[in-house]
N, C-alpha and C positions, 0 to 999 in steps of 0.2 A: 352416369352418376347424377343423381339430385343437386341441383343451385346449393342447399344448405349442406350437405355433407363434405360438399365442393370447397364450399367456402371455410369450413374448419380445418379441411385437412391445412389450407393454405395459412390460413390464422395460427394454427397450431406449431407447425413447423418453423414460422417466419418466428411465431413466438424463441421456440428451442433455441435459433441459432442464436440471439441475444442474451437468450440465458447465456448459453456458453459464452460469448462474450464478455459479460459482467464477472463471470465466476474467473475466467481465465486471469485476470490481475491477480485474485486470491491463491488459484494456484499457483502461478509463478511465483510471485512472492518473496517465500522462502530461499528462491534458486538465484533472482537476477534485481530483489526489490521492487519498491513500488514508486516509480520516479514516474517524469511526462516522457519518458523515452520505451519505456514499459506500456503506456498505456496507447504511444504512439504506433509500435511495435503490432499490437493486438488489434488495436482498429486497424490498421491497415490490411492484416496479414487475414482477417475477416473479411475482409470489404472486398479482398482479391478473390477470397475462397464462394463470396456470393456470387462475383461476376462469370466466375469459371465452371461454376454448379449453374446459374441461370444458362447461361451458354449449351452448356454440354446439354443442357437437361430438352430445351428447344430442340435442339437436335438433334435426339435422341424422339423425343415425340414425330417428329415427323419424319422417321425412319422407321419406326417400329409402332402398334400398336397401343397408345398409354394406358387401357386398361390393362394390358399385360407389364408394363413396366410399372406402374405406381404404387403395386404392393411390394415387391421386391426395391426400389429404391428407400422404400420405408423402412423394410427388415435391416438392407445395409446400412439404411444412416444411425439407426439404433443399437446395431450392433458397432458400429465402432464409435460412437458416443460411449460405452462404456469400457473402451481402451483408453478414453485419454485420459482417465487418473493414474491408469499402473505407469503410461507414455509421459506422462511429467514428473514422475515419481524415478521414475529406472532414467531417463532422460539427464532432467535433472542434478540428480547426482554426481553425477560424470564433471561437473563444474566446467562449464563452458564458458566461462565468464559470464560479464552483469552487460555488458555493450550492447549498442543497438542488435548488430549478426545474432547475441547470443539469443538477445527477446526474438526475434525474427524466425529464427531457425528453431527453439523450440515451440513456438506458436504454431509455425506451419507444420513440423511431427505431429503433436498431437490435438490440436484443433482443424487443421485445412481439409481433412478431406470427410469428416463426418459434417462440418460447415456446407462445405462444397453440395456433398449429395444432399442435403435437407433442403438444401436451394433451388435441386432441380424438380421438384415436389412442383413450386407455380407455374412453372409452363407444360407441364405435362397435365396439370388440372386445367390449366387456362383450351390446350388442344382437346380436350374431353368436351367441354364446355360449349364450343363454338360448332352447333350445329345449323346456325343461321348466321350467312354473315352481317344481314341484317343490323345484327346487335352486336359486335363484335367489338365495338366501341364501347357498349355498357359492362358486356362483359369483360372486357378486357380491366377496366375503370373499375367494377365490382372488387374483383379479385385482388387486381393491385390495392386498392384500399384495403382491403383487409387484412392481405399481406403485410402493409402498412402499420396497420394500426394492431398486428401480432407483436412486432416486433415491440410498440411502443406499450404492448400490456406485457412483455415478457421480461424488458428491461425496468419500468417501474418494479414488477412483482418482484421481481431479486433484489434489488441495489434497497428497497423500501420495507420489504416484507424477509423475502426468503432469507439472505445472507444473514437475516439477526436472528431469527430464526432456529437454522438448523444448518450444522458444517458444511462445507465445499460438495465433499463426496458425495451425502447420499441425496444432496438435490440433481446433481447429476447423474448417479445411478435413478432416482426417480425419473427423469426427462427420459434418459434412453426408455427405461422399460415402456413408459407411454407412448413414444415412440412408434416400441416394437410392436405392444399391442396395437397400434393402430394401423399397423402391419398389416398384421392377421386379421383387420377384420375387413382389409381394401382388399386383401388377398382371397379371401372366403368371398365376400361380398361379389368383388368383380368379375372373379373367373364363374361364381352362378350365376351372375346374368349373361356371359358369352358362353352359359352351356361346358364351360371348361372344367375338373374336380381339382381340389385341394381338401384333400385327406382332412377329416374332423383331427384326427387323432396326429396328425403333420403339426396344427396351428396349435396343438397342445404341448406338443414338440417343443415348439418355438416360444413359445410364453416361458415354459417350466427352463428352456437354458436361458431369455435376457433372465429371469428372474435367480438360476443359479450361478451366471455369471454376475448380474449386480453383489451378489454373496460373496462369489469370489474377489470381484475389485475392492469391497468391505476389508475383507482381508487383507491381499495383498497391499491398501491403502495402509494399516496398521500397521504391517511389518515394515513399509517403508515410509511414511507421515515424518517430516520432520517437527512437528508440531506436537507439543501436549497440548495446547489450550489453540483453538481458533477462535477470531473474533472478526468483526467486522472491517478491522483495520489492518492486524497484524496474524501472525504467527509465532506463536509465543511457548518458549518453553523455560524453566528453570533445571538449572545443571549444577550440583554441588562438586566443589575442590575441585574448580579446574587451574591450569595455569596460570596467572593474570590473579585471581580472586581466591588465594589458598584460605583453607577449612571457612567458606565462604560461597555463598550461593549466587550466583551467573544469572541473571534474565538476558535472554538473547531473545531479539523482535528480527521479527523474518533473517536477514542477512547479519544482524548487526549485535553488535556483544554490547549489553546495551547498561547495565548495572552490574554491580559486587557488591553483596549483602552482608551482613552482619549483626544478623537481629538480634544477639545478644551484645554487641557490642556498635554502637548507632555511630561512635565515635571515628571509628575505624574508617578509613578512605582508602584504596587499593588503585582506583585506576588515578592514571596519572592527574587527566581532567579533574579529575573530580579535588585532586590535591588541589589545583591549581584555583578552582572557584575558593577551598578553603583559603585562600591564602589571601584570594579578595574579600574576602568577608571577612577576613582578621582587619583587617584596615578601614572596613566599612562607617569601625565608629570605636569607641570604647574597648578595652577589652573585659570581653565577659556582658556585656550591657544591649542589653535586648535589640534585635531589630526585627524589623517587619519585612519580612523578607515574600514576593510573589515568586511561583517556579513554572518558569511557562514548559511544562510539559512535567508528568511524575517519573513513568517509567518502573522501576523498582523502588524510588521515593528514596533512595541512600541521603539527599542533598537534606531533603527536609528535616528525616532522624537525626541528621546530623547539626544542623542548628538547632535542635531542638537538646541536644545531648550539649552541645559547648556552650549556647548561650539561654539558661534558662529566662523564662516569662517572655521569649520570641513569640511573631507571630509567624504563621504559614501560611499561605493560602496558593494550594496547586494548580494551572490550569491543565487540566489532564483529558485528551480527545475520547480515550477508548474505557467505557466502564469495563471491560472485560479485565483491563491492567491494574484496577482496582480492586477488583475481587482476587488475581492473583496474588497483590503486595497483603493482603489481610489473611490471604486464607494461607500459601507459601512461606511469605516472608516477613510476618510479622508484623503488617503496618498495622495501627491502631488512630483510626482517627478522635479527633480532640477540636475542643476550641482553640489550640493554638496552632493546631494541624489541621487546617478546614481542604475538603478536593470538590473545585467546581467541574464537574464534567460536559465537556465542549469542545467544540472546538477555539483556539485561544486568541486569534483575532478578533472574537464575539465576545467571548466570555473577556476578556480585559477591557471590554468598554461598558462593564459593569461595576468595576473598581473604581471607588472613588477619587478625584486630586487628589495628588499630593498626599500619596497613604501607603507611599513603601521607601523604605530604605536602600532595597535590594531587590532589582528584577536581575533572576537569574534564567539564561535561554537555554534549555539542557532537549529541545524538541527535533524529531527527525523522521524523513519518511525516506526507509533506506538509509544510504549515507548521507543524505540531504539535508538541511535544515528546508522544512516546506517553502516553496518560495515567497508566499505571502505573508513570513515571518520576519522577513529578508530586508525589507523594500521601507524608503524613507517613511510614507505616510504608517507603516508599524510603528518603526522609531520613535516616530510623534506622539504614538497612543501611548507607549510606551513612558517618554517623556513627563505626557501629560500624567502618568500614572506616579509617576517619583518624586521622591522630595528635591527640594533645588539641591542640596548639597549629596544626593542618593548616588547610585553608579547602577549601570546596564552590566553584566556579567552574558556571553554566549558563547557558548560551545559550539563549532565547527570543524568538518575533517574537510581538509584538502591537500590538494597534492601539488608538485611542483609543474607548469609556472605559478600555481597561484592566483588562478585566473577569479573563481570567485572568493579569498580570502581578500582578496585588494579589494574586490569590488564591494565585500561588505565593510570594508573599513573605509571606504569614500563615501558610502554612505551613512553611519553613524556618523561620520565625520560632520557632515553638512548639517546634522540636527545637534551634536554635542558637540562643547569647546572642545573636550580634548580625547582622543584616544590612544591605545596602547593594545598590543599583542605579546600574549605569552606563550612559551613554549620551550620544547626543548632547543637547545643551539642549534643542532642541524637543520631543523628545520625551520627555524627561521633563517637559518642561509641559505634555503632554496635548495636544499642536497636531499632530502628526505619528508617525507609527506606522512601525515596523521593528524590526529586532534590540535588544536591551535585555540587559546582563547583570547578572544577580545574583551576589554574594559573600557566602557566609555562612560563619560560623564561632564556636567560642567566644570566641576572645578577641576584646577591642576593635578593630572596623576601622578602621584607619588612612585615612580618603579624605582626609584634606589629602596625606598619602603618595603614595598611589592617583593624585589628581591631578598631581600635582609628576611623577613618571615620565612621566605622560600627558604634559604640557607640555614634558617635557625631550626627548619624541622628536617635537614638533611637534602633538600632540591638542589636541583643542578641544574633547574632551566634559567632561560632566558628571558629580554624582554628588549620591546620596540618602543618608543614613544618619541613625543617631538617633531625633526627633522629627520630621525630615522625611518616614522612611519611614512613619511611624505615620500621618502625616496622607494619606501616597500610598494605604498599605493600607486606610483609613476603615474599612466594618464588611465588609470583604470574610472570609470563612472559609476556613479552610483546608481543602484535599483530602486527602482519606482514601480508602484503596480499595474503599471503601464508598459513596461519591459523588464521584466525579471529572470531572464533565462539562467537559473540555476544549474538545471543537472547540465546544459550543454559547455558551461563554465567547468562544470566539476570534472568535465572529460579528458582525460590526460591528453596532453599532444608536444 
């Protein structure tokens, strides 16, 4: 084989397994979220399948001829490249949990061993290659770079290009079939130069099934896709009159039941949280008397219609990461944007240092990746922006789920703490007694919080929760610390023990 043809197969390949890489967050997704435990999960369980596909693949070259193996390791890594959507999909399902094991164990199903074999492609090109030992240094340094430098056009081309693009599946039905083609053409190619046949009408074979199987994973991806809409960020689909949100439309983002809609009625609030941010913003100021309310994240946009329906001439302005959730709240559920309902799209540690001083009444934190709040949402020096963003007398409103001990609801209420005089946690009883785990909202601000207030509105629309402030939250926070963007471990906080 020719230096240049050499050098593609390796470029090409090294590319593939990256792509899979980058896509593999998206798949999972929907199954275990998109947390640093997911993504920790994936690099690893990659990085094992490179070393184990390098390995096997050397040693397999110098056991056996590599002109005879390097078309056959291409056909197999092609063909199970287009197993691992139906393998995340039927996998999946099954709900194995969201925990490290679970990311772990389904990565290695249906990523490890089409990773693996694509891997073993550079050392079987590198043992083709080395006909002087001469060079064996350039060539070795040749390849490797290119290998190199596949990887790093395969991982820009997704995460920059392809993912906005065009869905999960058919970039990976695309990669296998190239793939396979490039199969059949090491496999024709190779075996005439050792005089060896492979049937014209074999590698026609072989083309016309990766190309009727990528048809079929098309398929079988539809019948089982948890996803109406994919986007860059999420997995997103809308579900009318379920449980939780009756004659009312559901947006759920990958894992997570994320809004309850009511686009004829903007008023209406169903999940609990979402009562409970009303119940801050009845206190925010006046009743009935406009505020300027930021919403760091949209989601289904319920919080916005919903100021917008109780206090008319409000202002909005959303920071919202994914334009895809955009077009679903306008095109599904109704949203209409407005001068008083403005959506900056970004992501919102950016987009809030665009916001003027001292120009909101109300930051409400309603943002999540998976169960999460992202951790750079999290961390004092946010706060600050935050701060800098409110009026002196304004209040922080965020939404977070945790579970018992607690570990980072304390740690975000030590840190708001340290930037605001005062804070306060609402919720239902139980679980602020540490017995039961879910949504939990914090209120922080300079001035003194009102919770007998807080409560009295709660009670007068029919609430039954709770609330902390004072001495109470000091004994909830104990010696928990506060997050800084210097150590913010979120999701390993959020992990039950």
């Amino acid at each position: 084989m020719r230096p240049f043809p050499a050098g593609v197969l390796v470029f090409v390949t090294s590319a593939a397994v990256l792509v899979m890489e980058i896509l593999a967050a998206r798949l999972l997704a929907p199954y275990v979220g998109v947390t640093l435990e997911t993504y920790t999960g994936i690099i690893g369980t990659i990085l094992a399948a490179i070393a184990v596909g390098t390995w096997l693949g050397g040693k397999l070259a110098d056991r056996r001829r590599p002109h005879l193996l390097l078309g056959p390791i291409l056909l197999l890594g092609g063909a199970l490249s287009l197993l691992i959507v139906p393998i995340v999909r039927l996998i999946g399902s099954l709900s194995w949990g969201t925990g490290p094991g679970a990311v772990v164990l389904l990565v290695a199903m249906a990523f490890f061993l089409p990773a693996a074999v694509l891997s073993a492609v550079p050392p079987a090109v590198i043992k083709m290659q080395l006909a002087d030992l001469g060079e064996t240094g350039r060539t070795v340094g040749r390849l490797s770079a290119l290998g190199t430098a596949g990887a790093i056009v395969g991982t820009f081309l997704t995460g920059f290009l392809l993912v906005a693009a065009w869905p999960t599946t058919p970039i990976l039905i695309g990669v296998a079939v190239v793939v396979l083609a490039m199969g059949v053409a090491v496999e024709i190619g190779l075996r005439r130069s050792t005089r060896q046949t492979f049937p014209t009408a074999l590698a026609a074979v072989v083309v016309l099934v990766g190309a009727g199987g990528g048809l079929g994973v098309e398929r079988l991806n539809a019948a089982l896709d948890p996803c109406e809409r994919e986007s860059a960020y999420f997995c997103a689909r809308v579900v009318p009159d379920l449980a939780g949100c009756p004659d009312g439309l559901t947006l759920y983002l990958d894992t997570l039941r994320h809004s309850c809609i009511h686009p004829d009625d903007p008023a209406r609030l169903d999940f609990s949280y979402a009562r409970l941010f009303a119940d801050t913003l009845a206190v925010a100021g006046p009743d009935d008397a406009p505020l300027d309310v930021v919403h760091v994240g949209g989601g289904g946009f319920s919080l916005p219609r919903y100021v917008q329906a109780t206090r008319p001439g409000s202002t909005n302005v959303v920071l919202e990461l994914d334009p895809t959730l955009v077009e679903i709240a306008e095109q599904q559920l109704g949203l209409v944007r407005s001068a008083d309902l403005q959506v900056r799209v970004g992501d919102a540690r950016t987009a809030l240092r665009e916001l003027p001083d001292s120009s909101a009444d109300v930051v409400l934190g309603d943002a999540f990746g998976g169960l999460a709040v992202p951790w750079h949402l999290t961390t004092v020096e946010w706060a600050q922006e935050v701060d800098r963003v409110m009026r002196p007398d304004g209040m922080y409103v965020l939404n977070l789920i945790d579970h018992p001990p607690y570990r980072f609801a304390r740690a975000e209420l030590a840190t708001l703490r340290q930037v605001f005089g005062s804070v306060a946690v609402l919720g239902p009883p139980d679980r602020l007694a540490g017995t039961t785990g879910g949504n939990l909202v914090i209120v922080a601000a300079h001035r003194p919080i009102d919770a007998a207030a807080l409560l009295a509105v709660n009670r007068a629309r029919g609430g039954t929760d709770a609330a902390l402030a004072g001495d109470d939250v000091t004994g909830f926070v104990a010696d928990a610390a506060p997050l800084t963007d210097d150590h913010a471990p979120v999701d390993q906080l959020l992990r039950r023990s």
